[in-house]
C-alpha positions in Angstrom: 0.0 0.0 0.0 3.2 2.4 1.0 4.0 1.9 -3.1 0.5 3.2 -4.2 1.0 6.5 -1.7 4.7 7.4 -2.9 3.1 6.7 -6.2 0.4 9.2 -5.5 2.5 12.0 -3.8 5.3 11.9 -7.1 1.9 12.3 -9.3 0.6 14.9 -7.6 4.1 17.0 -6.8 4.8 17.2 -10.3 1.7 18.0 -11.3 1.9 21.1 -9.0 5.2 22.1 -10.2 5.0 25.4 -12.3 6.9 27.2 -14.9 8.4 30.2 -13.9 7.5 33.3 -16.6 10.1 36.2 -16.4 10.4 39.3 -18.1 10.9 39.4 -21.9 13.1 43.4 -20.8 15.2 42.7 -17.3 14.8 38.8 -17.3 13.0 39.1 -14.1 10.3 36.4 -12.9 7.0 37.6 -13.0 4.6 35.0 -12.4 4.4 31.2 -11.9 2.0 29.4 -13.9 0.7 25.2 -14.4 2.1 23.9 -17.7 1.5 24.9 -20.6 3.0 28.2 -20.4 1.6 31.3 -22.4 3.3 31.9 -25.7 3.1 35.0 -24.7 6.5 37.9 -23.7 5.7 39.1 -20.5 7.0 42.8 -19.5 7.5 43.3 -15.4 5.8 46.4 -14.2 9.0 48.5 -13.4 10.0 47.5 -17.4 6.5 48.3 -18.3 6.9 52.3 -17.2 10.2 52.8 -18.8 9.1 51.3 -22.2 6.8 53.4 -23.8 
């Protein structure tokens, strides 16, 4: 029974992990997200004043 819990806990841990987005500008992470990631650029907001 121990096998079918570690089995569980490993499904569901890397099922939670998520993809870090960062900045398309400074490189800095913005947001975490569950896979699939956005195929989206992301601009941080500090970035996002100085660009006009």
């Amino acid at each position: 029974m121990s096998a079918l819990v570690e089995s569980f806990v490993r499904a569901f841990t890397e099922a939670a992990e998520k993809i870090p987005l960062a900045c398309s500008v400074c490189g800095k992470v913005v947001a975490h997200v569950h896979p699939p990631a956005p195929s989206v650029a992301l601009t941080c907001s500090q970035c996002r004043e100085v660009t006009p």
